[in-house]
C-alpha positions as CSV (number, residue, x, y, z in Angstrom):
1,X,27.1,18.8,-21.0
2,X,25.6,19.4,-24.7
3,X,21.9,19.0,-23.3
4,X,23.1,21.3,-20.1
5,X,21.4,25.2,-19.9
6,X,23.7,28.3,-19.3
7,X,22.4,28.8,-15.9
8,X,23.0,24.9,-14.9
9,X,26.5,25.4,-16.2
10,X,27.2,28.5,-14.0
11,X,25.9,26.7,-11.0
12,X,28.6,23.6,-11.8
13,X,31.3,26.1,-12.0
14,X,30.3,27.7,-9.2
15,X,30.3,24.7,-7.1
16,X,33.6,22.8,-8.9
17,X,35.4,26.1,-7.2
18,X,33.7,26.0,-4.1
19,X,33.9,22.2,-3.2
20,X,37.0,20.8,-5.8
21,X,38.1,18.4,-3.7
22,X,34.3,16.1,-3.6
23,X,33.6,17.3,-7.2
24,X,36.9,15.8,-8.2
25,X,36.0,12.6,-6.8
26,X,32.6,12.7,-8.1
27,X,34.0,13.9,-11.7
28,X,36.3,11.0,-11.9
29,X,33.5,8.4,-11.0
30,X,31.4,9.8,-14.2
31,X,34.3,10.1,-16.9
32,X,34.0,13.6,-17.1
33,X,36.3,15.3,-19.7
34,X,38.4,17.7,-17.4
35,X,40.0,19.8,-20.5
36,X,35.9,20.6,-22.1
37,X,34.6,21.4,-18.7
38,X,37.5,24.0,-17.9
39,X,36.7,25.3,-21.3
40,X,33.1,25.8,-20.8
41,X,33.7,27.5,-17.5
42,X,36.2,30.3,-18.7
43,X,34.2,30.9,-21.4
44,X,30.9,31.4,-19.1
45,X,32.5,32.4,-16.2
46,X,35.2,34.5,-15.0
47,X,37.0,31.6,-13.7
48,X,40.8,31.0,-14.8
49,X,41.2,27.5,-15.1
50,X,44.0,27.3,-12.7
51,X,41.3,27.6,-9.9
52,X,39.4,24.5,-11.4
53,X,40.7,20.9,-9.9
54,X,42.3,19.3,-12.4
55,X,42.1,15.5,-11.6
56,X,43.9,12.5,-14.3
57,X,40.7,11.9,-15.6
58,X,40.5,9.9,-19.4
59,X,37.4,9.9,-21.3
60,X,36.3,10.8,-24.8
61,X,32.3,11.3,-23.7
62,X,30.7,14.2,-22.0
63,X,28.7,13.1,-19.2
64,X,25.7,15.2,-17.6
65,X,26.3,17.0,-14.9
66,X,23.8,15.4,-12.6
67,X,24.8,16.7,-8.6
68,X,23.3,20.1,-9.2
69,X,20.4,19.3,-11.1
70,X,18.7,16.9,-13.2
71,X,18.7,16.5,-17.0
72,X,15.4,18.2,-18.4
73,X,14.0,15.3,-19.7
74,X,14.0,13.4,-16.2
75,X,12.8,16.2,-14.9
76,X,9.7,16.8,-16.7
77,X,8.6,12.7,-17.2
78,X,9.5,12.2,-13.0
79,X,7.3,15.3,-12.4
80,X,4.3,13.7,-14.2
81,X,4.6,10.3,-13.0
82,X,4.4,11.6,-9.2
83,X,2.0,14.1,-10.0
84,X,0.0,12.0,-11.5
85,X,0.2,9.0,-8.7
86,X,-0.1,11.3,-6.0
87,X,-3.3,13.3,-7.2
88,X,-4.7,9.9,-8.3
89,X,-3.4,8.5,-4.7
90,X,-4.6,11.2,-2.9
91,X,-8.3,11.6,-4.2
92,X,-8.9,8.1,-4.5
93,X,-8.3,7.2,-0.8
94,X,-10.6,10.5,0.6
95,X,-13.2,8.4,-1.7
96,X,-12.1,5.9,0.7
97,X,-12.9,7.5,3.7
98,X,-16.0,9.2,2.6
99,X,-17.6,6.4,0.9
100,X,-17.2,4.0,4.4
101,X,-18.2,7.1,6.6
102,X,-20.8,8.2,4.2
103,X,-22.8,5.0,2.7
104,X,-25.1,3.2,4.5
105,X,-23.9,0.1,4.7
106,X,-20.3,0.1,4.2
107,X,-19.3,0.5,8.3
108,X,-18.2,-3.1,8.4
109,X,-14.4,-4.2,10.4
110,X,-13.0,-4.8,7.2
111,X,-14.2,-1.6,5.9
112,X,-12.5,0.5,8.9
113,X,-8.9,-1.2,8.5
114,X,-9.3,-0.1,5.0
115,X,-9.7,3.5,5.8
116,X,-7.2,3.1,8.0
117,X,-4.9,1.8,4.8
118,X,-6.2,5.2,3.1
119,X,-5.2,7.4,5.4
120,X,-1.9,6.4,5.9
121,X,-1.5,6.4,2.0
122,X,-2.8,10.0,2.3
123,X,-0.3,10.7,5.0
124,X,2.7,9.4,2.8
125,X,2.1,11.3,-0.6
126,X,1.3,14.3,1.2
127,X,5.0,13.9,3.1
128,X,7.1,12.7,0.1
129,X,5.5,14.3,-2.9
130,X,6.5,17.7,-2.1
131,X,10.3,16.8,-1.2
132,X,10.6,14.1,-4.3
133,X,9.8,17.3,-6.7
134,X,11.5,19.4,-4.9
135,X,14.5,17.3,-5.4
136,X,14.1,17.0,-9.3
137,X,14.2,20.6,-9.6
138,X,16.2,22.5,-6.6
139,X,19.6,22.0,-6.7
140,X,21.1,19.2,-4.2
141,X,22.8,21.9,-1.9
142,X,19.7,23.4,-1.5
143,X,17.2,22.2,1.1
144,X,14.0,24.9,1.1
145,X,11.6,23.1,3.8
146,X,14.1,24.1,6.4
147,X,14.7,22.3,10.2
148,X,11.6,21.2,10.9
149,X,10.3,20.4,7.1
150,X,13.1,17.8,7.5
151,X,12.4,16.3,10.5
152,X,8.7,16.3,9.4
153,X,9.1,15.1,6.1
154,X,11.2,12.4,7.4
155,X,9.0,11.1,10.3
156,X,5.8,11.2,8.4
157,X,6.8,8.6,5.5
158,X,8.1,5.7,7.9
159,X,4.5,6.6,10.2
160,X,2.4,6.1,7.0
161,X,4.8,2.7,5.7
162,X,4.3,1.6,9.5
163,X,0.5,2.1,10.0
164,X,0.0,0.6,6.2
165,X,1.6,-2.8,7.0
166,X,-0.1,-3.2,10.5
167,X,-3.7,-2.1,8.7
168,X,-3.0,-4.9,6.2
169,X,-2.0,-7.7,8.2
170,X,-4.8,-6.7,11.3
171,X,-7.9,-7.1,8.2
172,X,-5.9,-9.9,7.2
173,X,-6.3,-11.5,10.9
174,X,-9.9,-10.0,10.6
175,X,-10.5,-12.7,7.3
176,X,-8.8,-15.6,8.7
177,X,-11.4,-15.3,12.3
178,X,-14.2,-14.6,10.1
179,X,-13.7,-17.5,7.4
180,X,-12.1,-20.1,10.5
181,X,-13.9,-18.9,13.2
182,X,-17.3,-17.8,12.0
183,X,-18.9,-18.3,15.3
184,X,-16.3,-16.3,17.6
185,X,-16.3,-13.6,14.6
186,X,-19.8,-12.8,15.8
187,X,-18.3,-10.8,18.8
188,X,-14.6,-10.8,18.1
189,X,-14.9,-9.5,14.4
190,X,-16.9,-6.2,15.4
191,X,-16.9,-2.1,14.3
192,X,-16.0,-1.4,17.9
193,X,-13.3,-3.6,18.2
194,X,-11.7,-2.5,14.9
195,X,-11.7,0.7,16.2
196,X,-9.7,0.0,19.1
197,X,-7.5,-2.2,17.0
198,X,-6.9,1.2,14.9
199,X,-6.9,3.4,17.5
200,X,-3.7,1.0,18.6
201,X,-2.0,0.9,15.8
202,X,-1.5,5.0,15.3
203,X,-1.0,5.1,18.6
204,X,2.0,2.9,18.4
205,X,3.7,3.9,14.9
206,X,2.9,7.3,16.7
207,X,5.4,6.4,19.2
208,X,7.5,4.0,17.8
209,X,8.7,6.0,14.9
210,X,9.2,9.7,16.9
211,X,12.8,8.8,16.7
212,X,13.2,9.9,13.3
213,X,12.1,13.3,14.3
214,X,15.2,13.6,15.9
215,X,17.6,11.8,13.7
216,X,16.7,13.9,10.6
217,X,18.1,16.7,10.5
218,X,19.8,19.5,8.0
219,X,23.9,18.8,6.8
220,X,25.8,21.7,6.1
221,X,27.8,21.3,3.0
222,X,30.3,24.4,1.7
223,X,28.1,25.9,-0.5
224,X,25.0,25.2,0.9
225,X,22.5,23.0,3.4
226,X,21.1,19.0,3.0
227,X,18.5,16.8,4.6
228,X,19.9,14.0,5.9
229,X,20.2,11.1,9.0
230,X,22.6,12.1,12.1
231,X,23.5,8.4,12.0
232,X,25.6,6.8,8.5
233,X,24.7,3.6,7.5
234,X,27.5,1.7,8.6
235,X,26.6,3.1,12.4
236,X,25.4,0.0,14.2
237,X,22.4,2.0,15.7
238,X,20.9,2.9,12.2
239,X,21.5,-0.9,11.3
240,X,19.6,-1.7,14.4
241,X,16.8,1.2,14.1
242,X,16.8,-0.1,10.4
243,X,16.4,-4.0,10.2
244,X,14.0,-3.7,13.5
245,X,11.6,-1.6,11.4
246,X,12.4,-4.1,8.2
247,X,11.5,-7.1,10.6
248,X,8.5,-5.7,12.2
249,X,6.5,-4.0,9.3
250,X,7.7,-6.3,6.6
251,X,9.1,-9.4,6.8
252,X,6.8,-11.4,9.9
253,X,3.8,-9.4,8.7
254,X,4.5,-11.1,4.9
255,X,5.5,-14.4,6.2
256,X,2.2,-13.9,8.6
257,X,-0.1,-13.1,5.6
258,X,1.1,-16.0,3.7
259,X,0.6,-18.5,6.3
260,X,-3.0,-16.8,6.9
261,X,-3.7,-16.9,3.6
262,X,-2.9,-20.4,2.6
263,X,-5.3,-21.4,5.7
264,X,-7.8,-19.2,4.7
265,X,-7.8,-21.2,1.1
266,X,-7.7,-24.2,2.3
267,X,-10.8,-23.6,4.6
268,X,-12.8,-22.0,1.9
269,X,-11.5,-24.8,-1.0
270,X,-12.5,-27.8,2.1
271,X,-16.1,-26.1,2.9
272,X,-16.4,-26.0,-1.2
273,X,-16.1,-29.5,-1.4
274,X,-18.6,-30.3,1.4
275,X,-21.3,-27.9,-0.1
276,X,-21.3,-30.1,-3.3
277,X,-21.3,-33.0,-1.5
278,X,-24.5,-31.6,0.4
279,X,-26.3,-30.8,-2.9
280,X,-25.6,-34.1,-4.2
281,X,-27.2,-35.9,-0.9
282,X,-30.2,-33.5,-1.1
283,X,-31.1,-34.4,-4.8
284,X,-31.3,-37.7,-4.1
285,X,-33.5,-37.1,-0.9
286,X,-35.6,-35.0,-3.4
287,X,-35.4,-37.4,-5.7
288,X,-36.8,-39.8,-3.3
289,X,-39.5,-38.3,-2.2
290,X,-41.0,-37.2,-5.5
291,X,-40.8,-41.1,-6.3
292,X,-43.0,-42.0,-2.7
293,X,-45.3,-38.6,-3.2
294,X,-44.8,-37.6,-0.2
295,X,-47.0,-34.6,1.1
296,X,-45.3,-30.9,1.6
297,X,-42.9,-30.9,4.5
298,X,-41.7,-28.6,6.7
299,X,-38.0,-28.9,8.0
300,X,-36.6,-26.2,10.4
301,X,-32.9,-26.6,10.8
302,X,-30.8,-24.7,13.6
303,X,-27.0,-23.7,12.0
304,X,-24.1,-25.4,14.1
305,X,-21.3,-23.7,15.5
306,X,-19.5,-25.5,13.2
307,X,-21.6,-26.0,10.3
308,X,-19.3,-24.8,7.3
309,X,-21.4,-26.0,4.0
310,X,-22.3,-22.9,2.8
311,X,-25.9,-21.6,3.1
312,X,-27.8,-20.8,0.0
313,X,-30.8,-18.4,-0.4
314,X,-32.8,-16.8,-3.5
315,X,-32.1,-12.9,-4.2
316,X,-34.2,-12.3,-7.1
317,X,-34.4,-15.5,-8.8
318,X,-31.2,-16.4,-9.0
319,X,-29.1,-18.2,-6.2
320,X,-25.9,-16.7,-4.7
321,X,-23.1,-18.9,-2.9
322,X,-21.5,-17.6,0.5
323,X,-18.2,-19.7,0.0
324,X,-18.3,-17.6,-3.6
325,X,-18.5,-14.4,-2.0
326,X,-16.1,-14.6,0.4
327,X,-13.4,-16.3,-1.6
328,X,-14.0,-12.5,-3.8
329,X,-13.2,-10.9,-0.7
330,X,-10.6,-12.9,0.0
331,X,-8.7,-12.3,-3.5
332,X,-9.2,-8.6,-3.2
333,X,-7.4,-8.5,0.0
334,X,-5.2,-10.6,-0.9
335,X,-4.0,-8.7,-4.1
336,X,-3.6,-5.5,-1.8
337,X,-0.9,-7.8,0.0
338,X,1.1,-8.9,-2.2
339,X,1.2,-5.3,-3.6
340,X,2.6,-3.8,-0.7
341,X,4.7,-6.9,-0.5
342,X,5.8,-6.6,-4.4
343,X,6.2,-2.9,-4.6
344,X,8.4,-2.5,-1.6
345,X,10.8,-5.5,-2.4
346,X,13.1,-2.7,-5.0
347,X,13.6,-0.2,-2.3
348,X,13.6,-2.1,0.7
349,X,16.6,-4.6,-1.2
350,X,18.6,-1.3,-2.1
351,X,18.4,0.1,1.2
352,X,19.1,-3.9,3.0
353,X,22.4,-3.8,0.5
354,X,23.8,-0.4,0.9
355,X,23.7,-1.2,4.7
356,X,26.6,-3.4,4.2
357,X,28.3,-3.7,0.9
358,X,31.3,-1.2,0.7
359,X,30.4,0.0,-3.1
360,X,26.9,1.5,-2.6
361,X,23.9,1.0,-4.7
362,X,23.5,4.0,-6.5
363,X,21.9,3.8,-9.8
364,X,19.1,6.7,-10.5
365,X,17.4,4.9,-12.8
366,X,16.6,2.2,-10.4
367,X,16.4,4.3,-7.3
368,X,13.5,5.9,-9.5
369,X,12.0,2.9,-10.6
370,X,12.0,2.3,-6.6
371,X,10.2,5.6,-5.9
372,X,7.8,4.7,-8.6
373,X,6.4,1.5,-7.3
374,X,6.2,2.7,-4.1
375,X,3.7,5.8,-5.3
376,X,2.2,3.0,-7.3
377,X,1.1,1.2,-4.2
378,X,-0.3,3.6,-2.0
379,X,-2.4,4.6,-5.5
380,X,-3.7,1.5,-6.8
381,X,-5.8,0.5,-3.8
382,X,-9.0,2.4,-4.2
383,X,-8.9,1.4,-8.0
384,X,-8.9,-2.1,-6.8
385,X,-11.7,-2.1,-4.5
386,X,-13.4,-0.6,-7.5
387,X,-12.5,-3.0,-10.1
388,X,-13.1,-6.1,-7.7
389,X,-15.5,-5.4,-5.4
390,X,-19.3,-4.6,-6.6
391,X,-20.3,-3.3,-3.3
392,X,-17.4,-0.5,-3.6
393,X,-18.2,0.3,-7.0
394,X,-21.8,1.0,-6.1
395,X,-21.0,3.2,-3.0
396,X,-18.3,4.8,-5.5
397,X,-21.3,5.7,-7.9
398,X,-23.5,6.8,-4.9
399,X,-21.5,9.2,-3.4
400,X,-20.3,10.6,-6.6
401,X,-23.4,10.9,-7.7
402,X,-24.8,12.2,-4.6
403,X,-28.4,10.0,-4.9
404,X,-30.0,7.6,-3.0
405,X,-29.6,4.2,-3.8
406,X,-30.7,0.8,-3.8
407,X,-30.7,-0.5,-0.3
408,X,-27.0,-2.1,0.8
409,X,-27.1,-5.5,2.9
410,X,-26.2,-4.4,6.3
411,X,-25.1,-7.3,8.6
412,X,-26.2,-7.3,12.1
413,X,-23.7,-8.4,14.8
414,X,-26.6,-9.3,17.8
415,X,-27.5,-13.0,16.5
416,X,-25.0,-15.7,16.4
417,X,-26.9,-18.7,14.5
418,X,-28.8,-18.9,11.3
419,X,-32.1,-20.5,10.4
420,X,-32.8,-22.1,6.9
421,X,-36.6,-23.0,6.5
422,X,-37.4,-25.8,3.8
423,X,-40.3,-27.0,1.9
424,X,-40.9,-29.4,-0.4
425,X,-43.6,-30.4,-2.4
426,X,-42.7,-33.0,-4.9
427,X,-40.3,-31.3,-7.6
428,X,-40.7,-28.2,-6.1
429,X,-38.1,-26.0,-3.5
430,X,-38.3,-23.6,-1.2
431,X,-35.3,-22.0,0.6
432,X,-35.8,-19.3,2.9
433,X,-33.1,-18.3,5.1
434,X,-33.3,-15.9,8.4
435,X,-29.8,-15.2,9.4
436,X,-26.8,-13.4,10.9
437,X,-24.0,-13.1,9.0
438,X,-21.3,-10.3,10.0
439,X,-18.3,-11.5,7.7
440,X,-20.3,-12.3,5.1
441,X,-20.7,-9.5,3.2
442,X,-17.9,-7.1,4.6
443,X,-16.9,-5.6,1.1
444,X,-18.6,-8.3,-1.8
């Protein structure tokens, strides 16, 4: 009450008059110290205490006020963090968009589910920045986006959460054909599929999620209006609209990316293992035929279906490992999961609890620290695929920079098996390597 302004103090009044009954309640639960707050009013106010609700209520502290509006403090550091996540949010995933669409090169199925990714992360600061402000510093009986700013604001969040957690676990599926199945990922893992696959998923979270447009909707409260669900918590439809949505968009797709995952591991860890086995075989053939001087030979080898030791070629000088590349991919992906998976655990827990226990959840400090992570997550992603991923770093720089660059390995999709050419000539090694390879080099 100390920390409290003059005008903050007139609106409590105000509404201890109007609503004395909830206020009471809500007094009580915080400790408040009746005998001050009466004081405070007639001295502001023109309000005899005999109108103020006078509930048995011991304490020795002053509490802040925090119905009406938030302490200053909160307000100012709250306003900064989401600010902050949602401009950095917000521009990062148009670099996104613009770098894939934009670069040559970078129009790759893994690619597109990303955009995908950034658009819905787009789609969900632009829907809950405005109203999570809004909230810091308009009073909680106030509601200024009207009907259908609630509806909207509603519908939009659980579309974006929806579309995010389908993007992730369909260029998760994407991987695991490309790194299993590299000989069916020639046609299956292809720019025109993704797009269909895309095109799918909106369509559906389109659909699925309209519901919310009707559930949402303004409460009228005494002394003025609130956003809020048609159906309570302890309604049995919300429980079913609720856990549906928790089982579909979070817990099979997690339990689905960690089984993918783990396969996708061991495939990459077992075709390791071969391709040093392979090296070791080939130095001794070498080996053996620098002993018996045998003249330069010519081997041309057709790439099996199967064939999962990893090829090697020469790109200036040095030699680059396929299995090394994709295993990059593979942990920058996989971070983004278990993101999403992390960041969502705080809310999703609070809301899972207060859907049954009798004595809600409702601690500010950790519905906050909720918020937060979940702004963290939609803004972290195009700093990852900067900070991981070379071939993003360098489109980054391109399209910032707005200059031509350095050609960007494009992988064809018409071929489906590669060619490795070999000559020897005593110590000497020649590699050179004619292929197809579509999964490749997706985002490495």
């Amino acid at each position: 009450m100390t920390n409290a302004s003059l005008q903050d103090l007139k609106r409590l009044c105000d509404a201890l008059v109007s609503n004395p009954q909830s206020f009471s309640a809500e007094l009580e639960r915080m400790g408040f110290n009746i005998t001050l707050l009466e004081q405070r009013c007639s001295e502001i106010t023109q309000i005899s205490p005999q109108d103020l609700p006078s509930p048995d209520i011991n304490s020795t502290t002053i509490m802040e006020f925090e119905d009406e509006y938030w302490p200053m403090d909160i307000r100012i550091i709250m306003t900064l963090i989401f600010s902050i996540l949602s401009i950095i949010g917000i521009f990062g995933n148009i670099l996104v968009v613009l770098v894939v669409f934009k670069v040559p090169g970078m129009r790759t199925p893994t690619n597109c589910y990303l955009v995908s990714l950034a658009i819905s992360d787009c789609l969900f600061f632009l829907a809950t920045a405005p109203t999570e402000i809004s909230y810091l510093h308009v009073a909680s009986t106030t509601y200024i986006f009207g009907h259908l700013g609630c509806a909207v604001f509603s519908y939009v969040p659980y579309l974006a959460i929806n579309t995010s957690s389908l993007s992730i676990t369909a260029f998760t599926i994407e991987r695991f054909i490309g790194i299993c199945y590299p000989l069916r990922a020639r046609y299956i893992c292809t720019v025109k599929r993704a797009k269909i696959i895309i095109l799918g998923i909106w369509v559906f979270s389109i659909f699925y999620n309209s519901p919310w447009l009707y559930l949402a909707d303004l409460s009228p409260l005494k002394n003025g209006e609130t956003c809020n669900f048609k159906l309570e918590r302890d309604n049995w439809a919300y429980k079913l609209l609720y856990f549906t949505d928790l089982g579909m968009f979070y817990c099979v797709p997690m339990i689905l990316n960690v089984l993918i995952y783990g396969k996708i591991t061991y495939t990459l860890s077992h075709n390791s293992m071969k391709s040093e086995k392979s090296s070791m075989q080939k130095s001794i053939i070498r080996n053996d035929s620098k002993k018996e001087g045998s003249p330069l030979e010519t081997q041309v080898s057709l790439a099996s279906p199967n064939m999962t030791a990893p090829r090697e070629y020469f790109i200036n000088g040095g030699k680059r490992s396929s299995t090394k590349g994709k295993m990059q991919v593979i942990k920058m992906l996989l971070i983004v999961v278990v993101i999403f998976a992390v960041c969502w655990i705080p809310y999703r827990a609070m809301v899972t609890y207060n859907s049954f226990a009798e004595s809600k959840l409702n601690n500010d400090m950790y519905i906050f620290f909720a918020k937060t992570l979940i702004f963290i997550n939609c803004a972290i992603n195009p700093v990852l695929y900067n900070v991981m991923s070379a071939r993003f770093r360098n489109a980054f720089k391109k399209l910032l920079r707005d200059k031509k660059s350095s050609p960007i390995f494009v992988p064809k999709e018409s071929k489906q098996h590669s060619i490795m050419r070999e000559y020897r000539n005593g110590d000497t090694r020649i590699l050179v390597l004619s292929e197809d390879d579509g999964v490749v080099s997706n985002v490495s």
